[in-house]
C-alpha positions as CSV (number, residue, x, y, z in Angstrom):
1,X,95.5,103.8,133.3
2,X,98.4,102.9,135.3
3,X,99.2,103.7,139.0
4,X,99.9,107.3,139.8
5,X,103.3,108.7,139.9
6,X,104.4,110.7,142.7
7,X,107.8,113.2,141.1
8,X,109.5,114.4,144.2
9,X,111.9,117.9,143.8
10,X,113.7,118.4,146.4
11,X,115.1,121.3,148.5
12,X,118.8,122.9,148.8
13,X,121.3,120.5,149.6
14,X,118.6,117.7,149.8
15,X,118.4,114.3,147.9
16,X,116.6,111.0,147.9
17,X,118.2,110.6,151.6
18,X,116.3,113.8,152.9
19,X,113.6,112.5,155.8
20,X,110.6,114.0,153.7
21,X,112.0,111.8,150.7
22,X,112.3,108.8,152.3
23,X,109.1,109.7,154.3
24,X,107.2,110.7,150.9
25,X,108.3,107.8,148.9
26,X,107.4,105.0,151.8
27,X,103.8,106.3,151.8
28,X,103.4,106.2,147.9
29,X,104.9,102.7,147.6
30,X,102.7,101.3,150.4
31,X,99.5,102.8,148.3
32,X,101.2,100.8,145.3
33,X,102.2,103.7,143.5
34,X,105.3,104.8,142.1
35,X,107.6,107.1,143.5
36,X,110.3,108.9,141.9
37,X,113.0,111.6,143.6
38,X,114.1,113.8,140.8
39,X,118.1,115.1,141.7
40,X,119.0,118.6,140.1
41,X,122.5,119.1,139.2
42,X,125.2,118.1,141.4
43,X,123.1,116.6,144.2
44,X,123.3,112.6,143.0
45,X,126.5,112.0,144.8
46,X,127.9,113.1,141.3
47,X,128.9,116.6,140.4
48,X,127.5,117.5,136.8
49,X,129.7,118.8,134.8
50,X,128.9,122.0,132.8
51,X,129.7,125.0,133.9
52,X,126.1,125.7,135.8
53,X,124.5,124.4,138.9
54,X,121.2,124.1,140.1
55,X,118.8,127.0,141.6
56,X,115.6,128.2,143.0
57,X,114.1,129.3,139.6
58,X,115.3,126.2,137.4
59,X,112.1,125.7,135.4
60,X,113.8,124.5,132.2
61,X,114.4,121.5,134.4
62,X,111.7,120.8,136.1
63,X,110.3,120.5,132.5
64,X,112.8,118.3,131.4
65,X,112.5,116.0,134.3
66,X,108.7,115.8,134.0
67,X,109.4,115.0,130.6
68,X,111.0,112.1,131.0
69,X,108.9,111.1,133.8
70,X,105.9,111.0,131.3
71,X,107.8,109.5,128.6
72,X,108.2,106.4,130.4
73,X,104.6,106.9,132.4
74,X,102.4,107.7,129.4
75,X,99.0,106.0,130.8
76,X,99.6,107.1,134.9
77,X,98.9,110.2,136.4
78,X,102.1,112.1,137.1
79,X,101.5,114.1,140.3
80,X,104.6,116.9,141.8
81,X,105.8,117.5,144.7
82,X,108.5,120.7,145.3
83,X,109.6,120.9,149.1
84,X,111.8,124.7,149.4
85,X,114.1,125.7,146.4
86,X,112.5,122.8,144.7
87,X,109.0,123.6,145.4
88,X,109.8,127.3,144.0
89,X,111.3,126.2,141.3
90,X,108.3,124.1,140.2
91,X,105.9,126.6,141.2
92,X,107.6,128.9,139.0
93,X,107.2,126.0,136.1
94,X,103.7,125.9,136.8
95,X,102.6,129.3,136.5
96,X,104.9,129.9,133.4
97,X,103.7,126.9,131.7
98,X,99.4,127.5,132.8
99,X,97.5,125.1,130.8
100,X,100.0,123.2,129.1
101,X,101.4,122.1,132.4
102,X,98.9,119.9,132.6
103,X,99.8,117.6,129.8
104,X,102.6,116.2,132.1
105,X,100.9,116.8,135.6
106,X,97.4,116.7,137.1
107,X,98.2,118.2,140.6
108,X,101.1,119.6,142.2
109,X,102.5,121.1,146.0
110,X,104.3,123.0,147.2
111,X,105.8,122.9,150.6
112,X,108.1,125.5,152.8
113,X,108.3,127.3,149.1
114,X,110.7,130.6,149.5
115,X,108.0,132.1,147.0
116,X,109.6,135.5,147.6
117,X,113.6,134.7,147.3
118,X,114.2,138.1,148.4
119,X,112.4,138.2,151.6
120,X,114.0,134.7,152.7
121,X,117.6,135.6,150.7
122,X,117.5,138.9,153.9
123,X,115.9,136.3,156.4
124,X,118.9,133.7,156.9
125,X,121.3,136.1,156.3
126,X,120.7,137.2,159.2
127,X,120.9,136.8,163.5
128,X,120.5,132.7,164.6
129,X,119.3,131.8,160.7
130,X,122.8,133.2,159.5
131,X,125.0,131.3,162.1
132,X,123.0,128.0,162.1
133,X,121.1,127.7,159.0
134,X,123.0,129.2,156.4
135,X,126.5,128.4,158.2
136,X,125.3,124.6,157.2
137,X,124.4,124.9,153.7
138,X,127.0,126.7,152.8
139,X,129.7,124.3,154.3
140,X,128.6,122.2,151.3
141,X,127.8,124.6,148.8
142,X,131.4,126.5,148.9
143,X,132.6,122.9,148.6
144,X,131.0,122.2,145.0
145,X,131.3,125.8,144.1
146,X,135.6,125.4,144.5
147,X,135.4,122.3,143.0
148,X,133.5,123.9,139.7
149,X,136.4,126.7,140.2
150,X,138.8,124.2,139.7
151,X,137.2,122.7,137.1
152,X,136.6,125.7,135.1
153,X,139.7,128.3,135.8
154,X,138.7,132.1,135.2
155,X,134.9,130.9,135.7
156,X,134.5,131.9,139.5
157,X,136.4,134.1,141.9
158,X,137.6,131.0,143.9
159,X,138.9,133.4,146.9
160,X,136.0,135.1,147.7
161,X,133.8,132.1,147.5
162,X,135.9,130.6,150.3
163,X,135.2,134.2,152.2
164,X,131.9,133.8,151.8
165,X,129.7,134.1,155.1
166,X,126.3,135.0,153.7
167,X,123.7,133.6,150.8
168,X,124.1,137.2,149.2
169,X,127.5,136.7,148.9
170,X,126.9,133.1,148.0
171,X,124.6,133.7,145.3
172,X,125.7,137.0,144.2
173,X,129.2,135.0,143.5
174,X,128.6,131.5,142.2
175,X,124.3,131.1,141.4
176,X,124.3,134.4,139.7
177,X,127.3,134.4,138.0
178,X,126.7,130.4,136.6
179,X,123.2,130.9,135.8
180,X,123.2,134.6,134.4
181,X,122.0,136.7,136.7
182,X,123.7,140.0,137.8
183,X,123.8,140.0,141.4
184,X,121.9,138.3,144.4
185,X,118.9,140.5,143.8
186,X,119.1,140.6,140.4
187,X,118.3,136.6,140.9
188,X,115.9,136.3,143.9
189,X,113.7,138.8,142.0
190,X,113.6,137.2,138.7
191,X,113.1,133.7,139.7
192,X,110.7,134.0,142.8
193,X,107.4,132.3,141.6
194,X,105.5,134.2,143.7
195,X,104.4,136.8,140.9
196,X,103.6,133.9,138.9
197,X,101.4,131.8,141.2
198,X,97.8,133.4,139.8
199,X,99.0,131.8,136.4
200,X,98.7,128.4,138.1
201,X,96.0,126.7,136.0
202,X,97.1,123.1,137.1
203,X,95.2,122.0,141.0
204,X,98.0,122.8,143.5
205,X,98.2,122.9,146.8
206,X,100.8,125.3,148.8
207,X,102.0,124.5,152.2
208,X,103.9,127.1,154.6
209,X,104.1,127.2,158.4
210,X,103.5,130.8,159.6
211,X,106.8,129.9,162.2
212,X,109.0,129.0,158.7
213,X,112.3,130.6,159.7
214,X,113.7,130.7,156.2
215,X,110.1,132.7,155.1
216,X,108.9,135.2,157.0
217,X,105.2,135.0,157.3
218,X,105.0,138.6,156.2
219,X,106.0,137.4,153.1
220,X,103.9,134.3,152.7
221,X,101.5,134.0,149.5
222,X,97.7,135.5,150.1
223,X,94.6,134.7,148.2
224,X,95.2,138.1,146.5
225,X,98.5,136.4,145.0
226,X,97.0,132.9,143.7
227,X,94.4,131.9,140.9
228,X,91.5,129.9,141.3
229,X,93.4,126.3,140.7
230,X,96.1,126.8,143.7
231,X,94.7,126.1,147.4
232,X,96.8,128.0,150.0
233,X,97.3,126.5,153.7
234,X,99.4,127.7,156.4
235,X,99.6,126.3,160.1
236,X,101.4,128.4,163.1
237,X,103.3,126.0,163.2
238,X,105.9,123.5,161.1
239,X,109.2,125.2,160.7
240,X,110.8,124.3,157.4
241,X,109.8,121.1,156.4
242,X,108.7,119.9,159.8
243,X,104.9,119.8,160.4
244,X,105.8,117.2,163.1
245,X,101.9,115.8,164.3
246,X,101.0,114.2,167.7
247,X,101.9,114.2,171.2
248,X,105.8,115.8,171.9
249,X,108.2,115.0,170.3
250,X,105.8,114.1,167.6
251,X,106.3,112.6,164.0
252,X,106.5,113.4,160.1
253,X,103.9,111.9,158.9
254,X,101.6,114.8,158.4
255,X,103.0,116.3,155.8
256,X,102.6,112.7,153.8
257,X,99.4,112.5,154.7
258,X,98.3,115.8,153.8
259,X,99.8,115.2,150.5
260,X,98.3,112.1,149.7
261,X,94.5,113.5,150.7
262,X,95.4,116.1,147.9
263,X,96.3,113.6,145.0
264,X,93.0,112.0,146.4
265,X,91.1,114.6,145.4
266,X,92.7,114.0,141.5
267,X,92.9,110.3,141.7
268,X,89.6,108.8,141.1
Protein backbone atom coordinates (compact mmCIF):
# COMPACT_ATOMS: atom_id res chain seq x y z
CA UNK A 1 0.00 0.00 0.00
CA UNK A 2 1.02 3.44 -0.45
CA UNK A 3 1.77 6.11 2.16
CA UNK A 4 -1.15 7.40 4.13
CA UNK A 5 -3.01 10.47 3.04
CA UNK A 6 -3.82 13.02 5.48
CA UNK A 7 -7.31 15.25 3.76
CA UNK A 8 -7.41 18.42 5.72
CA UNK A 9 -11.06 20.49 5.81
CA UNK A 10 -10.80 23.43 7.05
CA UNK A 11 -12.73 26.00 9.16
CA UNK A 12 -14.66 29.36 8.27
CA UNK A 13 -12.71 31.73 6.39
CA UNK A 14 -9.58 29.36 6.63
CA UNK A 15 -7.38 27.87 3.79
CA UNK A 16 -4.15 26.14 3.17
CA UNK A 17 -2.55 29.37 4.86
CA UNK A 18 -4.44 28.77 8.28
CA UNK A 19 -1.54 27.97 11.12
CA UNK A 20 -3.13 24.41 11.80
CA UNK A 21 -2.82 23.80 7.92
CA UNK A 22 0.52 24.70 7.55
CA UNK A 23 1.21 23.10 11.01
CA UNK A 24 -0.82 19.77 9.97
CA UNK A 25 0.72 19.40 6.66
CA UNK A 26 4.61 19.96 7.93
CA UNK A 27 4.13 17.12 10.32
CA UNK A 28 2.60 14.63 7.73
CA UNK A 29 5.24 15.49 5.05
CA UNK A 30 8.14 15.03 7.57
CA UNK A 31 6.56 11.26 8.31
CA UNK A 32 6.70 10.99 4.35
CA UNK A 33 3.13 11.06 3.97
CA UNK A 34 0.99 13.03 1.85
CA UNK A 35 -0.87 15.87 2.77
CA UNK A 36 -3.68 17.41 1.09
CA UNK A 37 -5.86 20.79 2.24
CA UNK A 38 -9.23 20.38 0.63
CA UNK A 39 -10.72 24.30 -0.14
CA UNK A 40 -14.64 24.49 -0.13
CA UNK A 41 -16.17 27.01 -2.31
CA UNK A 42 -14.84 30.40 -2.57
CA UNK A 43 -11.88 29.99 -0.17
CA UNK A 44 -8.90 29.19 -3.01
CA UNK A 45 -8.32 32.84 -3.64
CA UNK A 46 -11.01 32.23 -6.36
CA UNK A 47 -14.70 32.83 -5.91
CA UNK A 48 -16.76 29.80 -7.37
CA UNK A 49 -19.15 30.66 -9.32
CA UNK A 50 -22.73 29.19 -8.92
CA UNK A 51 -25.08 30.69 -7.06
CA UNK A 52 -24.14 28.76 -3.60
CA UNK A 53 -21.32 28.96 -1.12
CA UNK A 54 -19.98 26.79 1.28
CA UNK A 55 -21.39 25.84 4.92
CA UNK A 56 -21.26 24.04 8.18
CA UNK A 57 -23.33 21.03 6.98
CA UNK A 58 -21.81 20.52 3.30
CA UNK A 59 -21.62 16.79 3.26
CA UNK A 60 -22.30 16.36 -0.47
CA UNK A 61 -18.85 17.87 -0.58
CA UNK A 62 -16.95 16.43 1.68
CA UNK A 63 -17.96 13.31 -0.31
CA UNK A 64 -16.91 14.60 -3.39
CA UNK A 65 -13.59 15.74 -2.22
CA UNK A 66 -12.87 12.35 -0.58
CA UNK A 67 -13.75 11.09 -3.78
CA UNK A 68 -11.29 12.37 -5.69
CA UNK A 69 -8.85 12.06 -3.08
CA UNK A 70 -9.19 8.21 -3.39
CA UNK A 71 -9.46 8.19 -6.99
CA UNK A 72 -6.06 9.22 -7.33
CA UNK A 73 -4.92 7.40 -3.86
CA UNK A 74 -6.46 4.01 -4.53
CA UNK A 75 -3.77 1.73 -2.56
CA UNK A 76 -3.09 4.55 0.60
CA UNK A 77 -4.99 4.95 3.50
CA UNK A 78 -6.96 8.26 3.25
CA UNK A 79 -7.28 9.59 6.82
CA UNK A 80 -9.65 13.21 7.60
CA UNK A 81 -9.14 15.81 9.38
CA UNK A 82 -12.29 18.68 9.95
CA UNK A 83 -10.97 21.68 12.20
CA UNK A 84 -14.64 24.00 13.11
CA UNK A 85 -17.23 24.42 10.19
CA UNK A 86 -15.19 21.82 8.47
CA UNK A 87 -14.87 19.41 11.10
CA UNK A 88 -18.89 19.61 11.35
CA UNK A 89 -19.35 19.29 8.22
CA UNK A 90 -17.43 16.04 7.91
CA UNK A 91 -18.75 14.74 11.04
CA UNK A 92 -22.08 15.16 9.67
CA UNK A 93 -20.62 13.04 6.43
CA UNK A 94 -19.57 10.53 8.64
CA UNK A 95 -22.54 9.67 10.58
CA UNK A 96 -24.78 10.05 7.44
CA UNK A 97 -22.67 7.81 5.41
CA UNK A 98 -21.94 4.87 8.65
CA UNK A 99 -20.29 2.03 7.08
CA UNK A 100 -19.80 3.07 3.71
CA UNK A 101 -17.75 5.84 4.86
CA UNK A 102 -15.13 3.71 5.27
CA UNK A 103 -14.55 2.76 1.75
CA UNK A 104 -12.83 6.20 1.25
CA UNK A 105 -11.55 6.80 4.98
CA UNK A 106 -10.12 4.61 7.80
CA UNK A 107 -10.11 7.30 10.56
CA UNK A 108 -11.23 10.69 10.96
CA UNK A 109 -11.14 14.07 13.68
CA UNK A 110 -12.69 16.34 14.51
CA UNK A 111 -11.42 19.46 16.15
CA UNK A 112 -13.13 22.74 17.81
CA UNK A 113 -16.45 21.11 15.85
CA UNK A 114 -19.59 23.53 16.44
CA UNK A 115 -21.43 20.10 16.75
CA UNK A 116 -24.47 22.03 17.95
CA UNK A 117 -24.66 25.19 15.31
CA UNK A 118 -27.32 26.49 17.37
CA UNK A 119 -25.72 26.76 20.68
CA UNK A 120 -22.50 28.43 19.02
CA UNK A 121 -24.79 30.41 16.19
CA UNK A 122 -26.32 32.32 20.03
CA UNK A 123 -22.65 32.12 21.53
CA UNK A 124 -20.73 34.69 19.05
CA UNK A 125 -23.58 36.58 18.54
CA UNK A 126 -23.13 37.71 21.53
CA UNK A 127 -20.96 40.13 24.30
CA UNK A 128 -16.87 40.11 23.40
CA UNK A 129 -17.47 36.91 20.74
CA UNK A 130 -19.87 39.32 18.78
CA UNK A 131 -17.56 42.41 18.68
CA UNK A 132 -14.28 40.44 18.15
CA UNK A 133 -14.87 37.17 16.74
CA UNK A 134 -17.76 37.54 14.59
CA UNK A 135 -16.94 41.33 13.73
CA UNK A 136 -13.79 39.49 11.79
CA UNK A 137 -15.42 36.83 9.92
CA UNK A 138 -17.86 38.68 8.71
CA UNK A 139 -15.60 41.59 7.38
CA UNK A 140 -14.85 38.91 4.71
CA UNK A 141 -17.91 37.03 4.44
CA UNK A 142 -20.19 40.31 3.61
CA UNK A 143 -17.39 40.83 1.05
CA UNK A 144 -18.06 37.49 -1.03
CA UNK A 145 -21.66 37.54 -0.15
CA UNK A 146 -21.95 41.30 -2.25
CA UNK A 147 -19.84 40.19 -4.68
CA UNK A 148 -22.28 36.93 -5.35
CA UNK A 149 -25.12 39.79 -5.16
CA UNK A 150 -23.55 41.35 -7.92
CA UNK A 151 -23.07 38.51 -9.72
CA UNK A 152 -26.45 37.14 -9.41
CA UNK A 153 -29.00 40.34 -9.25
CA UNK A 154 -32.51 39.50 -7.40
CA UNK A 155 -30.48 36.50 -5.63
CA UNK A 156 -29.64 38.30 -2.23
CA UNK A 157 -30.89 41.35 -0.48
CA UNK A 158 -27.57 43.13 -1.04
CA UNK A 159 -28.61 46.11 1.52
CA UNK A 160 -29.20 44.19 4.38
CA UNK A 161 -26.22 42.01 3.94
CA UNK A 162 -24.09 45.18 4.23
CA UNK A 163 -26.33 45.89 7.64
CA UNK A 164 -25.50 42.86 8.81
CA UNK A 165 -23.96 42.80 12.49
CA UNK A 166 -24.70 39.24 13.61
CA UNK A 167 -24.19 35.40 12.24
CA UNK A 168 -28.13 35.18 12.53
CA UNK A 169 -28.51 37.79 10.34
CA UNK A 170 -25.57 36.55 8.26
CA UNK A 171 -26.80 33.16 7.78
CA UNK A 172 -30.37 33.83 8.00
CA UNK A 173 -29.62 36.20 4.82
CA UNK A 174 -26.92 34.74 2.52
CA UNK A 175 -26.16 30.67 3.89
CA UNK A 176 -29.79 30.04 4.20
CA UNK A 177 -31.17 31.62 1.44
CA UNK A 178 -28.10 30.06 -1.07
CA UNK A 179 -28.21 26.77 0.36
CA UNK A 180 -32.08 26.25 1.05
CA UNK A 181 -32.70 26.72 4.33
CA UNK A 182 -35.37 28.96 5.78
CA UNK A 183 -33.89 30.93 8.28
CA UNK A 184 -30.73 30.88 10.63
CA UNK A 185 -32.39 28.18 12.78
CA UNK A 186 -33.92 26.47 10.24
CA UNK A 187 -30.04 25.82 9.12
CA UNK A 188 -28.09 25.37 12.41
CA UNK A 189 -30.71 22.73 13.30
CA UNK A 190 -30.64 20.75 10.26
CA UNK A 191 -26.99 20.54 9.65
CA UNK A 192 -25.46 20.18 13.17
CA UNK A 193 -23.85 16.65 13.18
CA UNK A 194 -24.28 16.34 16.61
CA UNK A 195 -27.53 14.16 16.31
CA UNK A 196 -25.71 12.14 13.93
CA UNK A 197 -22.45 11.39 15.77
CA UNK A 198 -23.81 7.71 17.30
CA UNK A 199 -24.10 6.82 13.46
CA UNK A 200 -20.27 7.18 13.29
CA UNK A 201 -19.12 3.67 12.37
CA UNK A 202 -15.69 4.94 10.92
CA UNK A 203 -12.65 5.31 14.23
CA UNK A 204 -12.87 9.03 14.98
CA UNK A 205 -11.59 11.00 17.27
CA UNK A 206 -13.32 14.49 18.47
CA UNK A 207 -11.38 17.23 20.08
CA UNK A 208 -13.04 20.31 22.01
CA UNK A 209 -11.47 22.51 24.65
CA UNK A 210 -14.01 22.98 27.51
CA UNK A 211 -12.77 27.10 27.31
CA UNK A 212 -13.89 26.98 23.31
CA UNK A 213 -15.55 30.39 23.05
CA UNK A 214 -17.33 29.68 19.84
CA UNK A 215 -18.92 26.21 21.82
CA UNK A 216 -20.07 26.47 25.01
CA UNK A 217 -19.07 23.56 26.99
CA UNK A 218 -22.69 23.01 27.98
CA UNK A 219 -23.10 22.12 24.61
CA UNK A 220 -20.15 19.88 23.99
CA UNK A 221 -20.87 16.14 22.72
CA UNK A 222 -21.19 13.45 25.83
CA UNK A 223 -20.71 9.68 25.63
CA UNK A 224 -24.49 9.60 25.68
CA UNK A 225 -24.30 11.37 22.08
CA UNK A 226 -21.48 9.12 20.36
CA UNK A 227 -21.34 5.33 19.14
CA UNK A 228 -18.80 2.99 20.02
CA UNK A 229 -16.23 4.02 16.89
CA UNK A 230 -15.96 7.88 17.99
CA UNK A 231 -13.45 8.66 20.96
CA UNK A 232 -14.37 12.03 22.68
CA UNK A 233 -11.59 14.26 24.45
CA UNK A 234 -11.93 17.58 25.85
CA UNK A 235 -9.05 19.60 27.80
CA UNK A 236 -9.94 22.90 30.06
CA UNK A 237 -8.23 24.37 28.06
CA UNK A 238 -7.39 25.25 24.03
CA UNK A 239 -9.71 27.88 22.83
CA UNK A 240 -10.61 27.40 19.23
CA UNK A 241 -8.11 25.72 17.52
CA UNK A 242 -5.35 26.63 20.00
CA UNK A 243 -4.27 23.67 22.28
CA UNK A 244 -0.98 25.67 22.60
CA UNK A 245 1.57 22.93 24.77
CA UNK A 246 4.56 23.97 26.96
CA UNK A 247 5.87 26.59 29.05
CA UNK A 248 4.09 30.34 28.30
CA UNK A 249 3.58 31.45 25.51
CA UNK A 250 3.66 27.83 24.43
CA UNK A 251 3.39 26.24 20.77
CA UNK A 252 0.94 24.38 18.29
CA UNK A 253 2.26 21.45 18.04
CA UNK A 254 -0.04 19.43 20.20
CA UNK A 255 -2.80 19.40 18.28
CA UNK A 256 -0.44 17.67 15.35
CA UNK A 257 0.79 15.38 17.54
CA UNK A 258 -2.35 14.28 19.04
CA UNK A 259 -3.54 13.71 15.55
CA UNK A 260 -0.83 11.83 14.29
CA UNK A 261 -0.93 9.26 17.63
CA UNK A 262 -4.53 8.67 16.34
CA UNK A 263 -3.78 7.73 12.58
CA UNK A 264 -1.15 5.52 14.56
CA UNK A 265 -3.45 3.64 16.02
CA UNK A 266 -4.90 2.82 12.13
CA UNK A 267 -1.63 2.78 10.41
CA UNK A 268 0.06 -0.39 10.94
Amino acid sequence: TGSPVVVLFHGLEGSADSHYARDLMATTQARGWHGVVAHFRGCSGEANRLPRAYFAGDSEDIGHMLHHVKSRHTDAPVYAVGVSLGGNALLKWLGEQGDAARSLVECAAGVSAPVDLTAAGNALDRGFNRRVYTARFLVTLKHKALNKAHQFPGLLDAEAIAAATTFREFDTLVTARLHGFRDADDYWLKVSAKPLLKSITTPTLIINAKNDPFLPSTALPTLADISPAVTIEQPATGGHVSFPSGPFPGNLDWLSRRLMQHFDTQHR
